[in-house]
C-alpha positions in Angstrom: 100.4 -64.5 73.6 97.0 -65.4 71.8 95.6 -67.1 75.0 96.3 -63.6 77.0 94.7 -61.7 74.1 91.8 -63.7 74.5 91.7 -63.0 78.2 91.9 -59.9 77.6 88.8 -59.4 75.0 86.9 -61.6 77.7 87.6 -59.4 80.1 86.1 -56.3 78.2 83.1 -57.9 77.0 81.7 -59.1 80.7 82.8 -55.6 81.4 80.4 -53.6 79.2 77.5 -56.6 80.0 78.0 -55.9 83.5 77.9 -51.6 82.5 74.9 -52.3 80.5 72.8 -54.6 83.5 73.7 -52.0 85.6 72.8 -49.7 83.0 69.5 -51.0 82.9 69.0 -51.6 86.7 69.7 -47.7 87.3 67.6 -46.6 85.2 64.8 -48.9 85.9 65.3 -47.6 89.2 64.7 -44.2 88.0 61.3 -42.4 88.3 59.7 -42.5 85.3 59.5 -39.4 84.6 63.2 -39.0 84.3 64.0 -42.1 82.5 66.7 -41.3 79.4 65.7 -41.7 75.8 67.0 -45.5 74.9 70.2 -45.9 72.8 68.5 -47.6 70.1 66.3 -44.2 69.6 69.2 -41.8 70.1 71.4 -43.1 67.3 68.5 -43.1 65.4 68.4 -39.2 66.0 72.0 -38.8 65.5 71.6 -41.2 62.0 69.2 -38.6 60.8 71.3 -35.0 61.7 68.7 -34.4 64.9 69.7 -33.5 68.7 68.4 -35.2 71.2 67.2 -31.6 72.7 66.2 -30.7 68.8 62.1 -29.4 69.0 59.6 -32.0 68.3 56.0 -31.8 66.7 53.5 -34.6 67.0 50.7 -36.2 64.3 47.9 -38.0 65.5 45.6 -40.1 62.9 42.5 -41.4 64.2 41.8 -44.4 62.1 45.0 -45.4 61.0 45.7 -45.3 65.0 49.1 -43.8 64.6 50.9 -41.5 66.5 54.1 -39.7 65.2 56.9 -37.7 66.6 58.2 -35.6 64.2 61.7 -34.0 65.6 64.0 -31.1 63.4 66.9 -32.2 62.2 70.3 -29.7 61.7 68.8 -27.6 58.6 65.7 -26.0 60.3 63.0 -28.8 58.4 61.1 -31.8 60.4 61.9 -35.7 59.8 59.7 -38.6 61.1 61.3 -39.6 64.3 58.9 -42.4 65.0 55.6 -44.0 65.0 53.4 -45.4 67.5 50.7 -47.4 67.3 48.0 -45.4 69.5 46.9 -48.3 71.7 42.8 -47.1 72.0 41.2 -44.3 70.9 37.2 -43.3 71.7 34.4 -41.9 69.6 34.1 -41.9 66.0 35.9 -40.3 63.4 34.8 -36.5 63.5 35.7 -33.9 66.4 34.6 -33.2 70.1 31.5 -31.3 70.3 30.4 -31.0 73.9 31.6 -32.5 77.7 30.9 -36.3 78.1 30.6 -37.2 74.4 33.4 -39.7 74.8 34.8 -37.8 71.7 38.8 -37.4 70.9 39.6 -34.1 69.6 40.3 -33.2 65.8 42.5 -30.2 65.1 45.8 -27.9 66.0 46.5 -27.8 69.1 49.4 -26.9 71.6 51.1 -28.1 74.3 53.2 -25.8 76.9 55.5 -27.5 79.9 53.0 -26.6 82.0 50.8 -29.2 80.6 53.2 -32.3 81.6 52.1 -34.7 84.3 54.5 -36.7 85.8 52.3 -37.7 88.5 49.5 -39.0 86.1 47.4 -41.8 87.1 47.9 -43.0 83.2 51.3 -43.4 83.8 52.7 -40.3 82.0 50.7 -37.9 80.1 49.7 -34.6 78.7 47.3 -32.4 78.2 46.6 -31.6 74.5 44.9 -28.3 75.0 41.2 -28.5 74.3 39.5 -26.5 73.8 41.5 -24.4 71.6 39.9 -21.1 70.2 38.6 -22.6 67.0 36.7 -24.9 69.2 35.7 -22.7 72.0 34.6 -20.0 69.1 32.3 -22.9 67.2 30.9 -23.5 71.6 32.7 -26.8 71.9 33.5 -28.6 75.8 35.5 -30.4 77.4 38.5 -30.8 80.2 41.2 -32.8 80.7 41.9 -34.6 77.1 45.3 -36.1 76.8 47.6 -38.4 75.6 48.7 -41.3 77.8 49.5 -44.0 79.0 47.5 -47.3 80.4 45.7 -48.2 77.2 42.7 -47.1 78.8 40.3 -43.9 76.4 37.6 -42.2 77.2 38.0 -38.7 74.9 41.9 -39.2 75.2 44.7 -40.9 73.0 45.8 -43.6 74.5 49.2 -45.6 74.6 51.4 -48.5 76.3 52.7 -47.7 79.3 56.2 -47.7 77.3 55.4 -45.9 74.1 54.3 -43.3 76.7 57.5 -42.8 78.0 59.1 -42.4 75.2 57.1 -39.7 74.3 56.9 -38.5 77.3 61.0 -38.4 77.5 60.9 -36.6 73.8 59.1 -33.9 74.8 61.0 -33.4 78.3 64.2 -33.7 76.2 62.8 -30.9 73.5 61.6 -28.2 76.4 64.8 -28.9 77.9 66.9 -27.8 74.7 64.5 -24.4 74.7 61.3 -25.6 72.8 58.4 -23.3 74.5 55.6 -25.2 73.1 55.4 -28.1 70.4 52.2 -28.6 68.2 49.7 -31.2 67.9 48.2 -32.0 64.9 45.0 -34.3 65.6 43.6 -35.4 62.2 40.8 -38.1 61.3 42.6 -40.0 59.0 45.7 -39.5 56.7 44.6 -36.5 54.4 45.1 -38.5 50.7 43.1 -38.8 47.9 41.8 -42.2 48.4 40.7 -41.3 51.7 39.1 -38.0 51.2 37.0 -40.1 48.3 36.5 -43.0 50.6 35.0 -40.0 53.5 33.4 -37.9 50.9 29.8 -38.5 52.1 30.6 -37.8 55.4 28.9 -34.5 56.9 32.3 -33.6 59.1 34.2 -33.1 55.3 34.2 -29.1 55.4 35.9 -29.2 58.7 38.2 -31.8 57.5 38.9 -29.6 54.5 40.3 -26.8 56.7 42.1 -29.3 58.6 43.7 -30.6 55.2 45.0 -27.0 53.9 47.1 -27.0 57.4 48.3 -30.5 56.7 48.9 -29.4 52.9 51.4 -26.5 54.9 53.7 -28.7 56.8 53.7 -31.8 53.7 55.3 -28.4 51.4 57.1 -27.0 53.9 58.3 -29.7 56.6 57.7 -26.9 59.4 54.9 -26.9 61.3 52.5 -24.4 60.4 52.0 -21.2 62.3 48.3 -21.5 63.3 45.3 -18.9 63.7 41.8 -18.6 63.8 39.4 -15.6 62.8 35.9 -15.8 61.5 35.8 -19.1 63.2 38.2 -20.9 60.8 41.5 -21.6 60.6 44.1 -20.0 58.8 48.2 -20.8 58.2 51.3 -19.1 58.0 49.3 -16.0 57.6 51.1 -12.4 58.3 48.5 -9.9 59.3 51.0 -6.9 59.7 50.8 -6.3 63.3 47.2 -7.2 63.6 45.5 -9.7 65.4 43.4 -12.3 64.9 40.2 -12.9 66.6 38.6 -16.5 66.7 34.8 -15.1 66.3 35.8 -11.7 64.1 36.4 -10.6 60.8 39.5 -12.3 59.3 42.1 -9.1 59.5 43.8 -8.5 55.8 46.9 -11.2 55.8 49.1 -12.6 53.7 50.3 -16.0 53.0 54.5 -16.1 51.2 54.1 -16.4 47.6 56.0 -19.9 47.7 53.6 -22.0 49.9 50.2 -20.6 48.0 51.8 -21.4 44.7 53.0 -25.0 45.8 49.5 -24.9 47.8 47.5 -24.3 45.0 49.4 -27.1 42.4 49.0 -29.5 45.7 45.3 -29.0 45.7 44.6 -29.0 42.2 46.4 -32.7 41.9 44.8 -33.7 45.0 41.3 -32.8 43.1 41.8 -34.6 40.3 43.5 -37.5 42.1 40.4 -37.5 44.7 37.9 -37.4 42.0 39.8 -40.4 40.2 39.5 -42.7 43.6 36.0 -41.8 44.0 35.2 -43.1 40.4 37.1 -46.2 41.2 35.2 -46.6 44.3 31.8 -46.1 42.6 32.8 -48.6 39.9 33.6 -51.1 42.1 30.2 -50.4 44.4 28.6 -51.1 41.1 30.6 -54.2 40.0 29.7 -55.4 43.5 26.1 -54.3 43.6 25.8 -56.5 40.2 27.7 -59.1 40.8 25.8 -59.6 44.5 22.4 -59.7 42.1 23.8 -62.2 39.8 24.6 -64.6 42.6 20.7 -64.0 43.8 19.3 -64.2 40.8 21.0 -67.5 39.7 20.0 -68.9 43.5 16.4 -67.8 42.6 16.8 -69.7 39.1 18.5 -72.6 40.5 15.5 -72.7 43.4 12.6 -72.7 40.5 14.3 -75.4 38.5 14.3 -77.7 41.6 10.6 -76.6 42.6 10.1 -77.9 39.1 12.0 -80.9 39.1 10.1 -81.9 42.5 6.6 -81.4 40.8 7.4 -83.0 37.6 7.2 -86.8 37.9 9.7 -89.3 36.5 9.8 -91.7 34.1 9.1 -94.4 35.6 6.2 -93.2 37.7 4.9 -91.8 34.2 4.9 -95.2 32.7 3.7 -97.0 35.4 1.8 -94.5 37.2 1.9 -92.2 39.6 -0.3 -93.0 43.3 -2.9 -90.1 43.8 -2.3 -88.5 46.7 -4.7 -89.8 49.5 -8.1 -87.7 49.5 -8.9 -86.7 52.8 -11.8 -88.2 54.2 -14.7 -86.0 54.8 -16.2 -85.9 58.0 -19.7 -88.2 58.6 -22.1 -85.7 58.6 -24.9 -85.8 62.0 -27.5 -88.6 61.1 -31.0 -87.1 60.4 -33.7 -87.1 63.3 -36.1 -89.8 61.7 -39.3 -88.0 60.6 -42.7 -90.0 61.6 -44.9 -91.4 59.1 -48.5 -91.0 59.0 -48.6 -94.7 57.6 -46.3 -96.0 60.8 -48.7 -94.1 63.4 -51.7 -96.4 64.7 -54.9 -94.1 63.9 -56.6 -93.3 66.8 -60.1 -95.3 67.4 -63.2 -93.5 66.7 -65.5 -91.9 69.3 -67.8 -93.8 71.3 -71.2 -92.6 70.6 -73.1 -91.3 73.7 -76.1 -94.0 74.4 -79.1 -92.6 73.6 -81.8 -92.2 76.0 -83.9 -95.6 76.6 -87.3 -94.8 75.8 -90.1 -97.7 76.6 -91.6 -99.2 73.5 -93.2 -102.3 71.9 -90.9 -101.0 68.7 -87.8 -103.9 68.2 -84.8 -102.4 68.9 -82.5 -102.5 65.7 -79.3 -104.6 65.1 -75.9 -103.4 66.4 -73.7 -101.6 63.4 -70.5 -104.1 63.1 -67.3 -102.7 64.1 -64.8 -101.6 61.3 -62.0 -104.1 61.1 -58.5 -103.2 62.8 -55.5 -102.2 60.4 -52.5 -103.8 60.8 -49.7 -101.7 59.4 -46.6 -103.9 58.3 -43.3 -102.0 58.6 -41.4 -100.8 55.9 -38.8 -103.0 54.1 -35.3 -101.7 54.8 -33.0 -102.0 51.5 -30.0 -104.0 51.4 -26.7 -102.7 51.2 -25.2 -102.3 47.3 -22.6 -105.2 46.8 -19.4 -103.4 45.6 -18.9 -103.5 41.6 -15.6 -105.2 40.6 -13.4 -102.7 39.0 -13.4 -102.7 35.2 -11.2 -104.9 33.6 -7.8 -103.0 31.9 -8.4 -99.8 34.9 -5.7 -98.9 37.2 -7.0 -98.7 40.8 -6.2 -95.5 42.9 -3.3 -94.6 40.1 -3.5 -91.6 37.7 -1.6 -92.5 34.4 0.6 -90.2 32.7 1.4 -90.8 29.3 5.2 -89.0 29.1 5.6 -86.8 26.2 8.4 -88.8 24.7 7.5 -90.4 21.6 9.9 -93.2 22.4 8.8 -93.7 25.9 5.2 -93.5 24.4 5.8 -96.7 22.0 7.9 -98.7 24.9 5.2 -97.6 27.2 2.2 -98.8 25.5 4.1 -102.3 24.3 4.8 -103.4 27.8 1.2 -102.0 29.2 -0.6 -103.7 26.0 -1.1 -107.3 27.4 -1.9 -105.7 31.1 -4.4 -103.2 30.4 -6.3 -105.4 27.6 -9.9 -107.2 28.5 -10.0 -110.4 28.8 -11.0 -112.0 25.5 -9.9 -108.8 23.9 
């Protein structure tokens, strides 16, 4: 009996693996834009009192690069479905100004069926809606931004291939049960304290303050925030009694119910306080860091001039015994003088022949011949010897400078052991 019960519970367990294989295989086989929501995710709705047709509304955050799907569960208010990680994101943290800027849009956006592409070349994907009229009213461009698949951004958010079908599937699954648009909210960051400190300095934070009042809506009422513009901002939840709003005119008179300015306005005034808390924290530690960065340099500069002093400092030892100069450099021989010539060393020249005088014929004698002056010799001068080299007093220390050290000790021990080799001989 137990060995045919086993049988039996064999049986039905490589029954259902076989149901889920083929399970699996069929809808693998699927097109993708078709594919069911997994099992895994639809308990997860039914866990958390949601429909698998229930509406959806989506959250993007640019640099926490999240995406989440938030669906409505059984009482009318939003729950966090799931989030994705968005797999690549382009631009900087701020929103799309113009065409081309590689920019991924910031604000409230909304997304129709007719803006589902099954036949994507991202895999699956839709389009957000830029420009909406808050941007075309501020002259803002640009076509085709989406989210999608293929990990692959350029003004777009970007997903897996598989995290794009899911969300792909959510949304299918939500127009299906009679959702006629959803909502995107595309923010720069989570809108908290700490980060609105961290961004303060940033010249995008007025825009970002509009963006936060909307965000401040849904986190007080978990509904999605009905969303106009007029005077070229933004404006929620607002009842203008029949009239409408106009993205580049004068705001209408509206109203906003009592219960979401009141919570609004205790939100915003903790949100101060709490923002203007983190950005004193910030600034502290800025300056602890600032100081403690100049500490470090100005013990290295310390640490540098103690060792440029150790270096020039001699030791010990070289000031008892000496310390060798440092080699002199040798000056260059100067050009030997051109020798100057001496009147003594240059033979005089001989003295003029006189002219004969004219031979007259007389009985007078002629008179005796003046002697010639005797020739000078001139001797050469003598050339001095070279100076034999004095011997070096007796007691000096050649090509050594000695430095007596400072020590008084060192002084005494210094001049005992030096006594008997610096003393003259005799002495």
């Amino acid at each position: 009996m137990a060995f045919r019960n086993f049988s039996l519970l064999l049986r039905a367990a490589l029954i259902g693996a076989a149901a889920m294989v083929l399970g699996a295989c069929t809808e693998s086989s699927l097109p993708k834009d078709i594919r069911p929501v997994s099992n895994k995710l639809v308990s997860e709705m039914q866990k958390d009192g949601m429909k698998e047709t229930s509406p959806i509304f989506i959250r993007i955050f640019k640099e926490e690069s999240q995406l989440e799907v938030w669906k409505q569960r059984r009482d009318g208010k939003y729950a966090l479905l799931k989030t994705y990680d968005i797999c690549k994101w382009s631009g900087v943290l701020g929103p799309k100004i113009k065409e081309g800027d590689r920019q991924a849009p910031e604000g409230f956006y909304t997304v129709t069926p007719a803006q589902m592409n099954p036949k994507s070349s991202y895999y699956l994907s839709f389009n957000i809606g830029f420009p909406n009229a808050y941007d075309r009213a501020h002259g803002r461009t640009g076509t085709h931004l989406m989210v999608h698949g293929a990990c692959s951004s350029a003004g777009c958010y970007s997903m897996t291939d598989e995290d794009a079908g899911e969300i792909f599937a959510l949304a299918r699954d939500a127009f299906k049960g009679g959702q006629r648009s959803f909502q995107i909210q595309a923010f720069p960051f989570r809108m908290t304290p700490q980060n609105l400190a961290k961004h303060r300095g940033d010249p995008n934070m007025a825009f970002w303050m509009e963006l936060k009042v909307g965000y401040d809506h849904f986190e007080i009422t978990r509904q999605p925030p009905k969303v106009d513009v007029c005077d070229k901002h933004y404006v929620f939840d607002a009842d203008a009694g029949g009239a409408s709003f106009n993205a580049s005119a004068k705001c209408p008179a509206y109203t906003v119910p009592a219960s979401i300015t009141t919570a609004l306005a205790a939100k915003q005034i903790a949100d101060d306080k709490k923002t203007a808390a983190a950005a004193a924290e910030i600034d502290s530690d800025a300056a602890r860091m600032a100081a403690q960065k100049q500490k470090v340099a100005d013990e290295q500069a310390a640490e540098a001039a103690k060792a440029a002093e150790r270096a020039a400092k001699p030791t010990v030892v070289e000031r008892l015994l000496g310390r060798k100069k440092d080699p002199e450099a040798t000056p260059a021989p100067e050009p030997a003088a051109a020798p100057e010539k001496s009147a003594a060393a240059t033979p005089a020249a001989p003295p003029a022949k006189p002219k004969p005088a004219a031979v007259v014929a007389t009985n007078t004698p002629a008179p005796a011949a003046a002697p010639k002056p005797p020739v000078r010799v001139i001797a050469p001068s003598p050339v001095a010897a070279a100076p034999e080299p004095a011997d070096p007093e007796v007691g000096k220390v050649v090509d050594r400078e000695f430095l007596w050290p400072e020590d008084p000790v060192v002084v005494e021990g210094g001049a005992q052991i030096l006594k008997p080799t610096l003393a003259a001989p005799g002495g």
